[in-house]
N, C-alpha and C positions, 0 to 999 in steps of 0.2 A: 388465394394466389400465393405461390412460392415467390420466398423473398433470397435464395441464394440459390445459383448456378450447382451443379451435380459435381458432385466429388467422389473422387476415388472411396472405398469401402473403409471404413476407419481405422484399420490394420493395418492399410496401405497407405496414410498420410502422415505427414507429421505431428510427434506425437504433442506439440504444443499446441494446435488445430484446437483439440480437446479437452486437455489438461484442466483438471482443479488441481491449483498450487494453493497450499498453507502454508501461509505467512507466519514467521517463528521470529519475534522480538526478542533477539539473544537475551537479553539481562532479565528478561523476566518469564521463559520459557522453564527452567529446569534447571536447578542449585547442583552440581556434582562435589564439591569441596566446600561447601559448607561456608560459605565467605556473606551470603546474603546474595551475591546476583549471578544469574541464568551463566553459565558457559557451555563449549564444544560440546563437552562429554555429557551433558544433564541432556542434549539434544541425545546424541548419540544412545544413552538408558532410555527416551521414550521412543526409540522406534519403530517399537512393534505397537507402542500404540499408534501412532499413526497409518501405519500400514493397514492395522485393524479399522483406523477412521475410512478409510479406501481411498486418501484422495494421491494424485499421479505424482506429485513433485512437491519437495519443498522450497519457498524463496529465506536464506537467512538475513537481517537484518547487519547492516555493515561489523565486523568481527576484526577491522584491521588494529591494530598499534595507534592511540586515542587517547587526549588528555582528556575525554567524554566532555564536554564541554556542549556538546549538542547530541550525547551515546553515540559516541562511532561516527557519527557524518559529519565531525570533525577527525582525517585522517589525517596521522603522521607518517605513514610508513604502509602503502599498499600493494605489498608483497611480503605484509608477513601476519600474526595475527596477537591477538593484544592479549596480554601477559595474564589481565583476569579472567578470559575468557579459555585460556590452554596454550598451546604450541602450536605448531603448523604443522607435529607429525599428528596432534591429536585432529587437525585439522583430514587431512590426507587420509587417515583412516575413516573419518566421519563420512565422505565423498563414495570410499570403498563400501561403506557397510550401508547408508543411503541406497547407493546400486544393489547390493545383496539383495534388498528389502523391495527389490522391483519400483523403487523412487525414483525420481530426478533431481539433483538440488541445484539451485540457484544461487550465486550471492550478487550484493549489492554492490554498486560499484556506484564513486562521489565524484566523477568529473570533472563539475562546474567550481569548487573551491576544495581547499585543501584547511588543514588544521594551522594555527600559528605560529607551531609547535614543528611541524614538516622543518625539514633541515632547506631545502629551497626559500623558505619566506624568512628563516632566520638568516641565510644569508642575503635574502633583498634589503633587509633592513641594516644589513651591516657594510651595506654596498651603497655607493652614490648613485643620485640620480640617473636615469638615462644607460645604467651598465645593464648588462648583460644580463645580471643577476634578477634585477628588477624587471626585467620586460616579462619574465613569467609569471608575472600579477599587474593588472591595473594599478600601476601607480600614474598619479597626475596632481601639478599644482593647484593651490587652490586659487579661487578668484577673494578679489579684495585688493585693497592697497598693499595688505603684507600675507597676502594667501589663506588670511584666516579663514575664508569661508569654503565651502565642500564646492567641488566643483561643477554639481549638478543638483538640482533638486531630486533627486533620487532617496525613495527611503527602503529599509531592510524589512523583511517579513516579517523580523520579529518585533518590528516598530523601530522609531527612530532615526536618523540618517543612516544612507547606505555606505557613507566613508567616514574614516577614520582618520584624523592625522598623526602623521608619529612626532618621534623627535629624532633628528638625525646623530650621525655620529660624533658632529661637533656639540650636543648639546643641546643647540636651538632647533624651533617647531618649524618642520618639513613639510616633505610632499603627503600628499592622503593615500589612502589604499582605500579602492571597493571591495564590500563583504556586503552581498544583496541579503546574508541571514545576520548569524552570531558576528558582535565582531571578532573573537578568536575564528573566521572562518572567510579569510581571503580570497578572492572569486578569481581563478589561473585566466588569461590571457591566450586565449585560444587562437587568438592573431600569431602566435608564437608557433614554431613548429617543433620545436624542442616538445610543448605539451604535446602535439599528437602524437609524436615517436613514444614520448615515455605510456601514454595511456593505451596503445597497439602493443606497449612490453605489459600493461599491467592484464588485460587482457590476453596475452598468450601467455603469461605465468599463470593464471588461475586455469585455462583452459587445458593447458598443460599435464595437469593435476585433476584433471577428470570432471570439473564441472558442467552442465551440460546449459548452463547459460548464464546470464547479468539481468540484474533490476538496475536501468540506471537512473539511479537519483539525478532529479531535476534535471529532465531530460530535454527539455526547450528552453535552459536559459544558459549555456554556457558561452554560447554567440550573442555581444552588446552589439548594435547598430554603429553605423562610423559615426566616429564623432561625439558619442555619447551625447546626443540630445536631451535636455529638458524632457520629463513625460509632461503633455498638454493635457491635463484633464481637469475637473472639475473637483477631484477628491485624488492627490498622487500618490495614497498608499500604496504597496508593492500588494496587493494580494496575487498570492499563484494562480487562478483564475478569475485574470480582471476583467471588469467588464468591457476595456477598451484596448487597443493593442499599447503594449508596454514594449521602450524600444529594447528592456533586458529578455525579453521572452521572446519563443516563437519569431527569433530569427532565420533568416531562410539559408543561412550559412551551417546551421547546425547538419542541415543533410546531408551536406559533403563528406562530413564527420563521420554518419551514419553509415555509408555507401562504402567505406571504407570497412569501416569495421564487421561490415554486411560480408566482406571478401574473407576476413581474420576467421571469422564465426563457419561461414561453407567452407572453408580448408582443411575444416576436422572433423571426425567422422560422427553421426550418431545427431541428425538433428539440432544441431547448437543455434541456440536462439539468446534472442534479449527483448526486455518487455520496459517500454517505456515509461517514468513517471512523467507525463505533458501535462500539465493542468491547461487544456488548451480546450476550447470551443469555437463554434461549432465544433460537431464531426467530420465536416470536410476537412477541417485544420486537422485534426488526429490523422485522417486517411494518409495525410503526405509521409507522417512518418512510417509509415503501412506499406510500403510502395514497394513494388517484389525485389529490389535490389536496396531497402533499408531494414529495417526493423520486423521482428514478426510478430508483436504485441505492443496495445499499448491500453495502459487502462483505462476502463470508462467510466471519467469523472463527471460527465454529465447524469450519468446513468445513478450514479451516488451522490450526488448533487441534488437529486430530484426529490422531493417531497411526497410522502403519504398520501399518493393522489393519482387516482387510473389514468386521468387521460395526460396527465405530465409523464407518468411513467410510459406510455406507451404509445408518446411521442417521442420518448426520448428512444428508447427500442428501435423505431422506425427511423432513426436521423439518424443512428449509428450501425444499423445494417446495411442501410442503402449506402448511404458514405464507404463504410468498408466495402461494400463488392464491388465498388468499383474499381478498388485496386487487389480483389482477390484475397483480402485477408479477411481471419475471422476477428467475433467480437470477444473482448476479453469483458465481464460481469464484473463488478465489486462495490458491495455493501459496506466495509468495514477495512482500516489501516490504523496504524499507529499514529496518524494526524487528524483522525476524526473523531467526533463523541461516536460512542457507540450505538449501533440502528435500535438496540433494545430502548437506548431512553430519546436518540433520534425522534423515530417512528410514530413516538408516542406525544411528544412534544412538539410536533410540529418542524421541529427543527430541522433545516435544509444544513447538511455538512460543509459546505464552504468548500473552505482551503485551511482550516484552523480548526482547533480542538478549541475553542474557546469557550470564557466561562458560560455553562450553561443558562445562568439568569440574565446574560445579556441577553441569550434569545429568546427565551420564555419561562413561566412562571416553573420552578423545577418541583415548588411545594403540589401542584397538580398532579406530578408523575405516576401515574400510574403502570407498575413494574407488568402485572397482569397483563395488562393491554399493552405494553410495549413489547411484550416476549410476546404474544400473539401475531404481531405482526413481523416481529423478527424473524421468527417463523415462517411464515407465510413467503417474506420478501425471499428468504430463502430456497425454498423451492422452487419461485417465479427463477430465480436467478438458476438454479442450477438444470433449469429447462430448457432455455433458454438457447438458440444454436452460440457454437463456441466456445472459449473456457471461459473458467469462472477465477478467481482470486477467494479466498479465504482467510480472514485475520484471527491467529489464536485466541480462543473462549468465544469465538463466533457461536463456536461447533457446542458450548454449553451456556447461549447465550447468557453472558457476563453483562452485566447490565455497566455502565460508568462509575467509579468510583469517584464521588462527589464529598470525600469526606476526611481527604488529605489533607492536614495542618498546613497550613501555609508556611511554618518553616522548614517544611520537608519537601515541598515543591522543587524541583530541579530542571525542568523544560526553561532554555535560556528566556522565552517568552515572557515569564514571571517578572523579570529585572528590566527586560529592553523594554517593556510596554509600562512603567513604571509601578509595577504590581495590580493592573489593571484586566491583565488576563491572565487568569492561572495555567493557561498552556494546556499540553498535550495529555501531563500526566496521569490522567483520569483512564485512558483507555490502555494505560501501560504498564496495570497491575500487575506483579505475578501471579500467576494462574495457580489456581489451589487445586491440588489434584486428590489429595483427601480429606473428608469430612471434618477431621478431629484439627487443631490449631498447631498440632504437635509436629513440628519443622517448616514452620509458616505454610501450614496447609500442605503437606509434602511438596513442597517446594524446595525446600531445602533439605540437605544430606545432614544438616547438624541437629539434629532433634531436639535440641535446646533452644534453636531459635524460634523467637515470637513473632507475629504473622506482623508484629508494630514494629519489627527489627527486619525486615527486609528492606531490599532497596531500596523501594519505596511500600510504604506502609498496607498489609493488608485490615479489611475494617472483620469485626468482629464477627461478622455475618458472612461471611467471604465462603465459610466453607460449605453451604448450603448449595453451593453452583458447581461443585466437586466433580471431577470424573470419577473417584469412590461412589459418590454419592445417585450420580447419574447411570454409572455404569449397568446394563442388567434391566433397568427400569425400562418397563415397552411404551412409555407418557414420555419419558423424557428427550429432552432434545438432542441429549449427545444419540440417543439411539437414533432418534430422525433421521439426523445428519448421517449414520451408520447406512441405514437401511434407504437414502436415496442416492448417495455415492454407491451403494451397490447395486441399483435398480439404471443408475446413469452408465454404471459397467455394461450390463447384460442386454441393455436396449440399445441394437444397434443404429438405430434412427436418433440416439439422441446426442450432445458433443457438436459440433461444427454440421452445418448442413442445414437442408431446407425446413420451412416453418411455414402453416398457413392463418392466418386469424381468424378466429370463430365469432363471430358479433352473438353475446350474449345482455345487450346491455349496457349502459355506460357507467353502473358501478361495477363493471365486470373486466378483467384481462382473461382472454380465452385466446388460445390456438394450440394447433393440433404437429405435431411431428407424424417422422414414418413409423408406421408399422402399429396404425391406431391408438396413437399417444397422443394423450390430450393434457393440456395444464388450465387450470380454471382457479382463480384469484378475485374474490369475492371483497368486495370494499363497502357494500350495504345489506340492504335488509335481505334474510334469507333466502336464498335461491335452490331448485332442485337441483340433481344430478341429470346430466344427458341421459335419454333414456336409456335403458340398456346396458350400462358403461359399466366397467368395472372396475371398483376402486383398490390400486395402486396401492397408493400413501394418500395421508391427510396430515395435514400440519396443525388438526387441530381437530377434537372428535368430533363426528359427523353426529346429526340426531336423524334416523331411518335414512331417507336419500338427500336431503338437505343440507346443503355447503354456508353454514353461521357465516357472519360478518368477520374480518380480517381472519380467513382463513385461503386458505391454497388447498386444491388437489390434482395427485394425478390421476388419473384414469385410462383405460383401453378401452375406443369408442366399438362399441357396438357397429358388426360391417352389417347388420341385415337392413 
């Protein structure tokens, strides 16, 4: 049975429908001046390889004016871009030669709080209560006899309470300020109208300038509930996909926001889109931001959410395609970001991603890991995913499956998470190595333009073994993965059936995900013991070598089903 309505020919639709976007974690993507962290231009030097990887678009990781305090999504200044990273001309040309390259680029855009460093929050605090100043941040007394206490039980993601009190201009302890993450990272006052004007100017300044869409960061929580209520639950940590409704999240006031800026984005030519971060569930909760006059993406975090397991995966598949066609949009795929462990040691460990990059022994034994069998199914989840109708997301070293880096000194940790949890979670930083792109250690793996830097002198440290995962190393190799990821980004080109559009399921089994696309394309994802190949079929790709017609255990293939 087809699970989506008939669409225009893929030439003829929007080119987001289909798109795989790779995700490029500025500071750790590409060294051009030799300083230790990723900027503009180090993008800019890999873009033919990317183009060579084949995928449609990049998203960049926020690049604005930053006390980095959270890398970038703590912003000072979002209209310009931050001084380690380059200029705004080197910016502007990155966008030009991106297009050259037949890409799309994306950047991130921070919403829901600003940095406390922004010239805005330095003058809320330099302004009384109740002013003008103040009202573009949640400021509020506290409760208590003399205010001492925070005004809500509310706490921050990255642990701890979610307010702050200052000290006012006379000297004595003032009003609070909400920051639902870091507290350098003030949550704007969207009850304000000032913030929507200025974010409709930050918005047509980037658009202005040729980008062809927005990531917007924390995209369900920049509307609080009135009144800021108490959360009622039994456990009030803030995670970004709670399991009960939080009144900071998945407010229903956030869509007016949307609907608006749904108008900014069709005003200009060329497809402009923006793809949601909601850490929201169900999929019916995703669909609303999906709605043909909001949003045209949004990621499926239930979909990376899911665990090592056919029929969780492919319940989750079926919750998020049926939700989406109701509102006509497609599904956006994603295994891997800079807030999650990565699916290589994921996969293998059992481990469900959350909303947190956290330490891996809080969720399982990590001395078990086996890299082997996690890149097998890293693998495998791969190709389910880029079969898949829809677009897909891709997080840089996906594509030469980087396994977690679990081997950072703890005084080199920098995710704000390390300090607010009281060193209890070592954060994000594992999946947010720089990427080594040659074999040898000589400029931290080519990562860096200074050849004298040591793979232990980047921004954050690479480990000794780092450059065995090399695009050097990979490149050429018809086993390795970076060629997989080559060779089915070019197979998702040429096959017009595949990208956004109809899917039927093939029941092979219940350690088995099977269904079939048009134009006799099948995907088959084997979770147990041995199974044949459809008769007839002809294999495609495999994500993992086949023995005669037989599909091993945590392997994927594709194939062209046999019409006789």
């Amino acid at each position: 049975m087809s699970t989506h309505p008939a669409l225009p020919a893929r030439n003829q639709r929007p080119w987001w429908r289909d798109a795989v976007t790779y995700q490029i974690y500025i500071r750790s993507f590409a060294d051009s001046n030799g300083d230790g962290k990723g900027d503009v231009e180090g993008i800019r030097s890999r873009l033919p390889y990317l183009r060579s990887l084949g995928v449609d678009a990049i998203w960049i990781t926020p690049w604005y004016p930053s006390p980095q305090n959270d890398h970038g999504y703590d912003v000072s200044d979002y209209m310009n871009i931050e001084p380690d990273y380059g200029t705004l001309a080197d910016a502007e040309r990155l966008i030009k030669e991106t297009h050259d390259h037949g890409m799309k680029l994306l950047v991130d855009i921070v919403p829901n709080h600003s940095s406390d460093q922004h010239v805005w929050f330095q003058q809320a605090l330099a302004a009384a209560p109740g002013s003008p100043e103040r009202d573009r941040y949640i400021f509020r007394e506290g409760k208590g006899a003399n205010g001492e206490l925070p005004p809500n039980n509310w706490q921050a993601v990255f642990g701890g309470s979610a307010w702050h009190r200052i000290t006012e201009a006379d000297g004595k302890l003032g009003q609070w300020y909400l920051h639902l993450f870091a507290v350098e990272q003030p949550d704007f006052n969207w009850e304000n109208q000032e913030i929507h004007e200025h974010f409709e100017e930050v918005l047509k300044f980037w658009l202005d300038r040729g980008v062809d869409g927005f990531r917007i960061d924390v995209a369900h929580g920049m509307v609080k509930a009135p009144g800021l209520p108490d959360v009622v639950a039994a456990d009030p940590k803030a995670e970004m996909l709670a399991p009960e409704n939080r009144p900071f999240w998945d407010q229903d006031g956030v869509h007016e926001i949307y609907r608006k800026w749904r108008k900014i984005l069709d005003s200009y030519p060329g497809d402009r889109m923006a793809v949601a971060e909601a850490w929201v569930s169900p999929a019916s909760r995703i669909a609303r931001y999906l709605r043909p006059d909001e949003l045209a993406n949004s990621f499926n975090f239930d979909f990376l959410s899911s665990p090592w397991e056919p029929a969780e995966l492919k319940k989750m598949i079926n919750r998020s395609m049926d939700a989406l066609a109701e509102v006509g949009a497609p599904s956006s795929w994603v295994f891997n970001n800079h807030d999650v462990v990565r699916s290589v040691d994921r996969f293998d460990l059992g481990l469900l991603a959350g909303n947190a990059n956290t330490t891996l022994e809080r969720h399982g034994d990590a001395k078990k890991f086996d890299i082997a069998r996690g890149t097998r199914r890293a693998r495998a989840g791969a190709l389910l995913m880029l079969a898949l109708p829809g677009g897909a997301y891709i997080y840089q070293g996906e594509e030469l499956a980087l396994p977690e880096a679990r081997d950072i000194p703890e005084d080199r940790l920098t995710d704000p998470r390390w300090e607010m949890s009281l060193r209890t979670d070592r954060g994000r930083d594992g999946c947010r190595v720089p990427l080594p792109w040659t074999s040898l250690p000589i400029g931290a793996f080519g990562f860096s333009s200074d050849a004298n830097r040591e793979p232990e002198h980047a921004w954050l440290p690479q480990g000794d073994h780092w450059g065995k995962f090399s695009v050097e190393g990979q490149d050429g190799d018809p086993a390795s993965t970076l060629t997989m990821y080559r060779q089915a980004l070019a197979i998702r080109k040429s096959e017009a059936g595949l990208g956004d559009g109809a899917m039927t399921w093939i029941d092979a089994g219940d350690d088995v995900i099977a269904f079939s696309r048009p134009g006799n394309f099948a995907c088959l994802l084997n979770f147990g013991a041995a199974i044949e190949l459809p008769a007839g079929s002809e294999v495609l790709l495999s994500s993992n070598p086949l023995v005669g017609n037989v599909i091993p255990t945590d392997t994927a293939v594709w194939v062209r089903l046999s019409v006789g």
